[in-house]
C-alpha positions in Angstrom: 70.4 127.8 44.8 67.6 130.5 44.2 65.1 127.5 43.6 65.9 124.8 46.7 65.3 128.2 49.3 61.4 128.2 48.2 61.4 124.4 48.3 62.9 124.2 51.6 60.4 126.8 53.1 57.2 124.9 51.3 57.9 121.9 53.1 57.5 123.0 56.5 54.3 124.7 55.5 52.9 121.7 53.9 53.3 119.6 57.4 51.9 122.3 59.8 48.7 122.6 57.2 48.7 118.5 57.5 48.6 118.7 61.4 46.1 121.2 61.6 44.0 119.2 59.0 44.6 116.3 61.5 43.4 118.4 64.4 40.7 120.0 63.1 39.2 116.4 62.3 39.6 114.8 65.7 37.8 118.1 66.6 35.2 117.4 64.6 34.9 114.0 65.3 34.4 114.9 69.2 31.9 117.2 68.7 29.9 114.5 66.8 30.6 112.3 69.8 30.3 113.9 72.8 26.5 114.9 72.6 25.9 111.1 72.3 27.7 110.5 75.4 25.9 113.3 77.4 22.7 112.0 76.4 23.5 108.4 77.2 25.0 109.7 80.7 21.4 111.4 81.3 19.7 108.1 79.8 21.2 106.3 82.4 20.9 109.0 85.5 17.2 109.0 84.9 17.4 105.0 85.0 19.0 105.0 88.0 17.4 108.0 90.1 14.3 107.0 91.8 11.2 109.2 90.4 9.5 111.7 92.8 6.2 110.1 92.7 6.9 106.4 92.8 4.7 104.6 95.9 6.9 102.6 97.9 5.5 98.4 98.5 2.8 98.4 101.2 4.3 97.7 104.4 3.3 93.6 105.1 2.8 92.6 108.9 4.4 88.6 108.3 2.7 86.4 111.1 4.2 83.3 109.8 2.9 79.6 110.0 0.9 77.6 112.3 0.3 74.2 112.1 -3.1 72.4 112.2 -3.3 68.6 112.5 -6.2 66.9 112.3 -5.0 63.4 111.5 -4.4 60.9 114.3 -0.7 61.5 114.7 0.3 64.0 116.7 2.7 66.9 115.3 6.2 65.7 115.3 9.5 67.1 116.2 10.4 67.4 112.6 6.7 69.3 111.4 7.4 71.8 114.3 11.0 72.5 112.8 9.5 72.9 109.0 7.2 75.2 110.2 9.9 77.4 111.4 11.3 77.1 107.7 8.8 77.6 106.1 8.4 81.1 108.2 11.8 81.9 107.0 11.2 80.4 103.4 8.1 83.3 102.9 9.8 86.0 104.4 12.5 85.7 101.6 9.9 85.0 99.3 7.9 88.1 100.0 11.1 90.2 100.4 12.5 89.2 96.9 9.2 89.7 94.8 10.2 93.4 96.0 5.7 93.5 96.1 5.7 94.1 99.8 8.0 95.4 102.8 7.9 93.1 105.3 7.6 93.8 109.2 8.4 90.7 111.3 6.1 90.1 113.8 7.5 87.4 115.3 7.8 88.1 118.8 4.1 89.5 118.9 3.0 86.5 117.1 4.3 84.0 119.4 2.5 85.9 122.1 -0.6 85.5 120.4 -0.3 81.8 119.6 0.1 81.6 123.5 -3.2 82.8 123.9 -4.9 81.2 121.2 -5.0 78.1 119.4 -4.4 80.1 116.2 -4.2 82.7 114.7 -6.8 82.4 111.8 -9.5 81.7 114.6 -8.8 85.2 116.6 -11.6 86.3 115.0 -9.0 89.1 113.2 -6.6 89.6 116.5 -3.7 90.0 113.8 -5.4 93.0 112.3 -5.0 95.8 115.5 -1.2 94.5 115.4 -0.7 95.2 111.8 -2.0 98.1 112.3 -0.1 99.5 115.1 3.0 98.6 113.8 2.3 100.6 110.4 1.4 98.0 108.2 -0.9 98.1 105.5 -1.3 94.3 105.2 -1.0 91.2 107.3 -0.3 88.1 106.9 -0.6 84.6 108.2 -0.6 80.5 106.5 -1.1 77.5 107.9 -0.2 73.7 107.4 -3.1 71.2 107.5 -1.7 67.7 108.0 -4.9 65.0 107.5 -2.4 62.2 107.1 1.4 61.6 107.1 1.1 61.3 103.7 -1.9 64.1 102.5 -1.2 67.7 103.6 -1.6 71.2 102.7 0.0 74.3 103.0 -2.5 77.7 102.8 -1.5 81.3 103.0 -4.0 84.7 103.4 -2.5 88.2 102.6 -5.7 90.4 103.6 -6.3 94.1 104.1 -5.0 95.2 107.4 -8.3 97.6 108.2 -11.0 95.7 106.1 -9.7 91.7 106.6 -10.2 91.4 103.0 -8.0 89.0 101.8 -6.1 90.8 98.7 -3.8 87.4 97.8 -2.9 83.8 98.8 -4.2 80.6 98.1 -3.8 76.5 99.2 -1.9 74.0 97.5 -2.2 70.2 98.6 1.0 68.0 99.0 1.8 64.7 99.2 4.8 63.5 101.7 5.8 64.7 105.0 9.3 65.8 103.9 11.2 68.9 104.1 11.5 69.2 100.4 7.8 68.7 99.7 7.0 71.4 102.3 9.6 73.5 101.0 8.6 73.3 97.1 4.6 73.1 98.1 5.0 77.0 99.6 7.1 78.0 96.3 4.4 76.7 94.1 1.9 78.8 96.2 3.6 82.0 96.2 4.3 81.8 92.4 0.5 80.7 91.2 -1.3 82.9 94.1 0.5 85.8 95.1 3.2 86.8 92.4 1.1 88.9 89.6 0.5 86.6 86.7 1.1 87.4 83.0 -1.3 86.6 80.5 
């Protein structure tokens, strides 16, 4: 009897040192842990908060298309509605590349094109425009049509103050369809304004 009291009393010792082992570990393994997670956490904070001294996109006056035909047809129904696409086709274009902000000028523009055949022969009427509606750019394209079946689509982005043109290009087309419009002013963007990697 004198030797299963000790017994009895080790055995409960022997569990609460097992627990406290236990404990002790999952402390341990915690500590090792949460410093990672903090510094992750922070990681990802920086990554997400904008920086201090990051320059927003230059603000881009959009004047959209006009359309310049020099063949002997005369401008169709269906070429005044592409134009009107294509309008909306670059101001996603431009607003995606996340390059500019864009400030529609629609409504100013079709007052212009009122007064003037276009808008790339004002002799720089866009500019003043851009300008008073805070923009540090402008600008305008154009669709030449020489044939039903040879055209071309050509874009300026130029300095609002100077004219300079900063970006844009032409690319030539062949067929009068909404699709080779369409896919003629994606091809333009990508080679002549989005920044191209070595």
């Amino acid at each position: 009897m004198t030797m299963s009291l000790p017994a009895a009393c080790d055995a409960p010792a022997i569990r609460i040192s097992k627990g406290t082992a236990l404990a002790h570990e999952a402390n341990d393994r915690s500590a090792r842990i949460l410093p990672g997670l903090i510094t992750l956490l922070g990681l990802a904070l920086c990554c997400l908060t904008p920086r201090p001294g990051a320059a927003a996109p230059p603000r881009l006056a959009d004047f959209g298309f006009d359309m310049d035909n020099t063949s002997p047809a005369p401008t169709t129904a269906e070429e005044k509605a592409r134009i009107g696409r294509l309008d909306t086709q670059l101001a996603e274009l431009l607003t995606k590349s996340g390059l500019y902000q864009v400030v529609d000028l629609a409504g100013p523009a079709a007052g212009m094109r009122a007064t003037t055949v276009n808008i790339r022969d004002c002799n720089g009427c866009e500019r003043p425009v851009a300008l008073q509606n805070k923009a540090e750019l402008a600008t305008y394209g154009w669709v030449q049509k020489v044939s039903d079946l040879i055209l071309n689509i050509n874009l300026v982005i130029e300095d609002a103050k100077t004219g300079k043109q900063v970006a844009g290009g032409s690319v030539d087309i062949r067929g009068n369809t909404d699709e080779s419009w369409s896919r003629g002013l994606r091809f333009l963007f990508e080679e002549h304004v989005l920044p191209q990697t070595p």
